[in-house]
NUZAVO-867754 format. One record per residue: x, y, z of N, C-alpha, C in turn; residue in three letters. Coordinates in steps of 0.001 Angstrom, whole numbers, plus 500000, padded with zeros to 6 digits. Example, Ala and Ser with C-alpha at 12.3 -4.5 7.8 and 13.67 -1.06 7.14 Angstrom:
BEGIN
513190494310507800512300495500507800513200496700507800ala 512850497750507080513670498940507140512900500030507870ser 
REM end
This chain:
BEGIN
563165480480530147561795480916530374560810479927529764unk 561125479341528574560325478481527916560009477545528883unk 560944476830529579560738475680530464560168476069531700unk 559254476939531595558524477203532891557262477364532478unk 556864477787531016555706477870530651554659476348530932unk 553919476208531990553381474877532418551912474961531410unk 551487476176531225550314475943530094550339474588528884unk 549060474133529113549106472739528161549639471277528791unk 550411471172530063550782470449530562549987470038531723unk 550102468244531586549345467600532407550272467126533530unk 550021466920535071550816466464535808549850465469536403unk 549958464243536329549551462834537250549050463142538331unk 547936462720538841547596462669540371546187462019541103unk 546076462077542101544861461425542536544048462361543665unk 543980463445543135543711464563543846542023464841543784unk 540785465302544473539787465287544440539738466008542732unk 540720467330542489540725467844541356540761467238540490unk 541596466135540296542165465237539246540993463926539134unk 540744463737540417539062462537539835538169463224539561unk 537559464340538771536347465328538447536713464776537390unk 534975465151536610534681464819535201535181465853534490unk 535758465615533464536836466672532389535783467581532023unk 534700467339531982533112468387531308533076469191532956unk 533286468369534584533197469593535200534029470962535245unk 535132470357534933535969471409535149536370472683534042unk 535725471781532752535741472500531633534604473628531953unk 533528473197532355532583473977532136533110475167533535unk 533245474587534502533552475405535831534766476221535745unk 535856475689534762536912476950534473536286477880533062unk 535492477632532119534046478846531428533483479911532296unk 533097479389533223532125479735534383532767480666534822unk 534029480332535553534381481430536464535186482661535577unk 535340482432534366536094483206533680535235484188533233unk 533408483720533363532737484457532896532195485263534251unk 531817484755535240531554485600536651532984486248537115unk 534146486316537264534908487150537101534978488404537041unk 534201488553536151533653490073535308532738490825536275unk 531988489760537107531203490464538246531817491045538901unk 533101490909539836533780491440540419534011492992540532unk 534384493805540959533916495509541401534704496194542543unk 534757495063543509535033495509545059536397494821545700unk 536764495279546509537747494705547272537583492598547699unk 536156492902548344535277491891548832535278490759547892unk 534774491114546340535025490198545723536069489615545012unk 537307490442545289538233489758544436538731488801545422unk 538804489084547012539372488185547786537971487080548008unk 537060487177547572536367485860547331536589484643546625unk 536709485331545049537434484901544469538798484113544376unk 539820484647545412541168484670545216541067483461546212unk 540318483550547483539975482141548509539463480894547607unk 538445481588546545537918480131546039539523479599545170unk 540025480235543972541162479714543690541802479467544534unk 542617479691545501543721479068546695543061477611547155unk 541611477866547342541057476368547600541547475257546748unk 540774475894545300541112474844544300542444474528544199unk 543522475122543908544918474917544325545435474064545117unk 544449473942546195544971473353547764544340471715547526unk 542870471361546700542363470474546668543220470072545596unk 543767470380544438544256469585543478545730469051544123unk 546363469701545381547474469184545744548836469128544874unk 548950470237544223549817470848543210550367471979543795unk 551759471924543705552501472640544158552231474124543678unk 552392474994545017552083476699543827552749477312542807unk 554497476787543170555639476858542876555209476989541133unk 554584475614541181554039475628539457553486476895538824unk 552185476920539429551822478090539159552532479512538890unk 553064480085539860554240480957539788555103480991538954unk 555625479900538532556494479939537617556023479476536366unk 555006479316535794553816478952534569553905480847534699unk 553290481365535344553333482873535164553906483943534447unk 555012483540535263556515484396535245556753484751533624unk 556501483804532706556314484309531011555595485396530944unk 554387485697531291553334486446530602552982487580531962unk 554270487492532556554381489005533419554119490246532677unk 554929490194531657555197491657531359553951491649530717unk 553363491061529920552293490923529166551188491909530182unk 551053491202531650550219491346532302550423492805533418unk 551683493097533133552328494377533890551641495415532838unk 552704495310531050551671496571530250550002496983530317unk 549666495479530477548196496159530298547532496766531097unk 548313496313532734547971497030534142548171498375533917unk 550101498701533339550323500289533171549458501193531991unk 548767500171531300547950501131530545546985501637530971unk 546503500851531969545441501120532762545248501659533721unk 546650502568534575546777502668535466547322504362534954unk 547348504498533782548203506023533100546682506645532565unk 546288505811532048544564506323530967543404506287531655unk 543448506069533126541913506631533567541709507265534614unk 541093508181534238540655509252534812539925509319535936unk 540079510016537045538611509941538306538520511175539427unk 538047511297540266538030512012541199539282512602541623unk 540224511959542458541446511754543069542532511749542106unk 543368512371541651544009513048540787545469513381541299unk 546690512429541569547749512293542286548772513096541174unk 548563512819539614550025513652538643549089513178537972unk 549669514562536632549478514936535233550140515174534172unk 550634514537533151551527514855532462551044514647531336unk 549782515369530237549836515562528945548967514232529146unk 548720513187528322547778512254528207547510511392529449unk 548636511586530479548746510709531299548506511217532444unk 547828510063533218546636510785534293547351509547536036unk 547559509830536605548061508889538000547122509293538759unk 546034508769539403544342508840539950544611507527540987unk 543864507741542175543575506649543010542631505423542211unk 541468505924541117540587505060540777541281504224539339unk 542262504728539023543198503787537940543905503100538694unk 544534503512539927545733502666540654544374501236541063unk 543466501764541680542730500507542191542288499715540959unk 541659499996539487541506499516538458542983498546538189unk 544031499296538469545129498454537575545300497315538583unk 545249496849540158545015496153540539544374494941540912unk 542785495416540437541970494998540317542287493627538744unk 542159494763537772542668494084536342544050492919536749unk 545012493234537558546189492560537643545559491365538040unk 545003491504539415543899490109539837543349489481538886unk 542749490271538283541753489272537208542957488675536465unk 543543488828536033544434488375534848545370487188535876unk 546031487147536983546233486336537620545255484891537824unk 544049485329538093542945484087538441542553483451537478unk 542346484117536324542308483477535452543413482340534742unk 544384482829534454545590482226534537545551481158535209unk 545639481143536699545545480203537706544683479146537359unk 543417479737537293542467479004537239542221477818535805unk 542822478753534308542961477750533476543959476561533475unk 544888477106533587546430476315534275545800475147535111unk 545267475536536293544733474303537437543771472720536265unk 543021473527535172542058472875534449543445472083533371unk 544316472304533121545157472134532025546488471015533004unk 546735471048534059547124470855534441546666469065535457unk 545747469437535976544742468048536124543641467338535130unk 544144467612533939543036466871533100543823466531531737unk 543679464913531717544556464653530508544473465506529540unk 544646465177528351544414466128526904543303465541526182unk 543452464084526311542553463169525855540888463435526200unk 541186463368527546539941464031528572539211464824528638unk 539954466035528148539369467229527215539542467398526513unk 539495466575525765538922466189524375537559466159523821unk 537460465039525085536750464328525013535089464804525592unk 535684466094526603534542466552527311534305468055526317unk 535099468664525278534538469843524421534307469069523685unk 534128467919523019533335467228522193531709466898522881unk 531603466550523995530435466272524418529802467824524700unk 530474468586525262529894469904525404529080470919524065unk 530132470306522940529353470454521729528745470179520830unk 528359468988521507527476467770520816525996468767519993unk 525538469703520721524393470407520514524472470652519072unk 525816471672518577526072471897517100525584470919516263unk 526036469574516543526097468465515248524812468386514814unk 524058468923515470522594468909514590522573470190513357unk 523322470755513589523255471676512521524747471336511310unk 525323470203511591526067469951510564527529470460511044unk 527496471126512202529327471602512780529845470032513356unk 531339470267512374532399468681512693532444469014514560unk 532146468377515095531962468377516429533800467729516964unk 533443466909516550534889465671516594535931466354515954unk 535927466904514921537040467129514122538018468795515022unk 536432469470515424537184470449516426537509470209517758unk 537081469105518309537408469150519322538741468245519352unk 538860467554517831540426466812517940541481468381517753unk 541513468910517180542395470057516817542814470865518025unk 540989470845518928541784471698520161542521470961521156unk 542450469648521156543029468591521592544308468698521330unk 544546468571519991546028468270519627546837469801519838unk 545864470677519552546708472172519688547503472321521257unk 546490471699522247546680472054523606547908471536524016unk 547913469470523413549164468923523857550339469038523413unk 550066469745522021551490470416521451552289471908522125unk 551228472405522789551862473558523081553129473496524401unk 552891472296525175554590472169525611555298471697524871unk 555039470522523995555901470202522945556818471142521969unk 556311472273521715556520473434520937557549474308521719unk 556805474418522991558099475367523676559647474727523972unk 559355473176524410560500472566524346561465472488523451unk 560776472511521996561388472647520954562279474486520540unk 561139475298521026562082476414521143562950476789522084unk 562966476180522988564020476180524352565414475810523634unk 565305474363522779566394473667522156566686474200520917unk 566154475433520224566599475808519227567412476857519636unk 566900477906520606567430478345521260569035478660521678unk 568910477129522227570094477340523413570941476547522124unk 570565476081520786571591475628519895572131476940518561unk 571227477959519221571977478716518143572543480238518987unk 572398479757520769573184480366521639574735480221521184unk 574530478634521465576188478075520902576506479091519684unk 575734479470518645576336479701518029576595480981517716unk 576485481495518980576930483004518675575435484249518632unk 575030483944518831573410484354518432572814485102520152unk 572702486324520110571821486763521466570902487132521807unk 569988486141522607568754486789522080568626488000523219unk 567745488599522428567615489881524036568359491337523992unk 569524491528523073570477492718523026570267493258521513unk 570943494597521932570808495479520873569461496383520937unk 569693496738519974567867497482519555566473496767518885unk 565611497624518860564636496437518255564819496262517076unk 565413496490515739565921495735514865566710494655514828unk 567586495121515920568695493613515741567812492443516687unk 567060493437517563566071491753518413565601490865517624unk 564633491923516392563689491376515570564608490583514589unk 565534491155514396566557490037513632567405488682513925unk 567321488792515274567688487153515959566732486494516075unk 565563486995515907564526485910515989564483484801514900unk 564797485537513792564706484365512357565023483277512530unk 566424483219512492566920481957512990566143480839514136unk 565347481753514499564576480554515669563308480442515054unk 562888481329514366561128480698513713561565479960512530unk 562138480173512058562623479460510762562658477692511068unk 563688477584511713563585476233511969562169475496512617unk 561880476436513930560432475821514148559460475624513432unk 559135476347512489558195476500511435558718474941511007unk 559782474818510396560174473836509795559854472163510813unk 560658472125512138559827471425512810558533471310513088unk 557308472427513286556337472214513356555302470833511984unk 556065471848511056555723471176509834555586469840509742unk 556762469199509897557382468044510033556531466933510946unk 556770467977512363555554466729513087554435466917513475unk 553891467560512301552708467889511537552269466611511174unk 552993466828509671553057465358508741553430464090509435unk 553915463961510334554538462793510874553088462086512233unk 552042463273512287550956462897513282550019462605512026unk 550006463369511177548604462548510209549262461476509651unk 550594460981509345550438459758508833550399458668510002unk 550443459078510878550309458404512397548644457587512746unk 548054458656512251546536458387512377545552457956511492unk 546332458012510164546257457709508699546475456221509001unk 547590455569509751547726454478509346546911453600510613unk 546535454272511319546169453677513100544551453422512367unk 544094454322510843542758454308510375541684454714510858unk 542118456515511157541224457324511806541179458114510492unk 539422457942510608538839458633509077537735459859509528unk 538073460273511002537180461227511020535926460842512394unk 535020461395512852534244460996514130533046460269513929unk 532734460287512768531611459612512047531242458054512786unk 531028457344513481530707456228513454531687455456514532unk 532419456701515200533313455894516185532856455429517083unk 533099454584518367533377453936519212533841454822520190unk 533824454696521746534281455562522620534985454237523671unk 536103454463523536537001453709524922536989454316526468unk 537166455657526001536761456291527478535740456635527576unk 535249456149528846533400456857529043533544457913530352unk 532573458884529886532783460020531023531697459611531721unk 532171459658533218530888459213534337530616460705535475unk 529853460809535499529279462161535830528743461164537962unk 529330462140538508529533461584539945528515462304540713unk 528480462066542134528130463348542958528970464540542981unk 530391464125543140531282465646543358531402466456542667unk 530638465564541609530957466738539931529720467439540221unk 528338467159540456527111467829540946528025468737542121unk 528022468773543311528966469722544367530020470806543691unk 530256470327542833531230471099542056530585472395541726unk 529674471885540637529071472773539933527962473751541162unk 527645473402541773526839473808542695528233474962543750unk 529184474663543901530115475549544547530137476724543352unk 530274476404542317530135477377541488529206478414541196unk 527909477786541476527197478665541239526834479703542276unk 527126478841543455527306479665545022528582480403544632unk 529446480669543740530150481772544241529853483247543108unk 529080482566542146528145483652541379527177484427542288unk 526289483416543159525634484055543693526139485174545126unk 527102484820545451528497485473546575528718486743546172unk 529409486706544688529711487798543884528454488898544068unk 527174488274543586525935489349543480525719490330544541unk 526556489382545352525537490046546567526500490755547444unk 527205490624547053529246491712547408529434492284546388unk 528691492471545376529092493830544443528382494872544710unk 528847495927544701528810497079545419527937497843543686unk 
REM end
């Protein structure tokens, strides 16, 4: 399962998605995560769901990815549907059992919610997926350039979310291989009850912790010696160039805010 988690991972390409400015897409995967919320109706989720399939289709990335980037944070995304789909109450009233309520207006809520939690997904994944790490880096540093007048390390957070992002396949790879080395050794993960689950886990945080640690220390003396002292006074090798398509971009965006307004019921 680890090796499917595609979150944090960049894949190469020359896709209209992949030549956008790292600040458009940053800001345009913000954006839609925040109009999202507009959503209400049938109308708008398949608005929505067309504009993602687009983006999908323009970055020229297989869906396969997607789908299987997913497939981790199913259940995640199944409980919170069934919570939502047992606890609310409405008109239409299908079974009753003591706290728990089965209603046409929870079944359409838990659907609704399932969507959202899908597009989003999709939609960060697509941003994580066509944009180096470096790149967005480089563009939540410029996005928060505003702070540094008030004294917030601008650079220093936007290196952390940098480095957090490109470690996070690094990390799973590493638990994939701790994993399947203390499979060998007798170790299952997944059986028994939840004590004995919670008790095979040790053996696998233990060591990661311990790897994390490690090439922890092994990246600051990396940068320690390369004589990175912080954002103060640097130099920029990559320059972000702001295009027409990145204007079109943002402008599709805001046309689908304004889409939303006017299809919410």
């Amino acid at each position: 399962m680890m090796d499917k988690l595609i979150f944090g991972r960049y894949i190469p390409g020359s896709s209209l998605i992949h030549r956008l400015d790292p600040r458009t897409k940053l800001m345009g995967a913000i954006f839609f995560i925040i109009i999202i919320f507009l959503a209400n109706n049938v109308w708008t989720y398949l608005t929505l769901a067309l504009f993602v399939a687009l983006a999908v289709g323009l970055s020229k990335i297989k869906v396969s990815f997607f789908i299987n980037g997913i497939k981790p944070l199913i259940w995640l995304i199944l409980f919170t549907v069934i919570l939502q789909i047992l606890f609310t109450s409405g008109q239409t009233i299908y079974f009753r059992f003591g706290p728990f309520i089965l209603s046409e207006e929870g079944l359409i809520n838990g659907a609704f919610i399932f969507m959202r939690f899908v597009l989003i997904i999709f939609m960060s994944t697509l941003l994580t997926l066509t944009t180096m790490p470096l790149s967005l880096s480089d563009a939540i540093e410029y996005l928060l350039r505003p702070l540094a007048v008030i004294k917030v390390p601008v650079h220093e957070i936007a290196l952390m979310l940098s480095i957090a992002l490109r470690f996070v396949p690094t990390l799973m790879d590493e638990t994939e291989k701790i994993m399947n080395a203390q499979r060998a050794r007798g170790i299952d993960f997944g059986e028994g009850n939840l004590y004995e689950q919670m008790k095979s886990i040790v053996p696998l945080l233990i060591p990661l912790f311990v790897s994390s640690f490690n090439r922890a220390e092994e990246l600051a003396t990396a940068m320690e010696a390369r004589g990175y002292k912080g954002g103060e006074g640097r130099s920029k090798y990559r320059q972000l160039s702001w295009e027409t398509k990145d204007t079109v971009t943002i402008i599709a965006f805001l046309g689908l805010a304004v889409l939303l307004l006017l299809l919410k019921t």
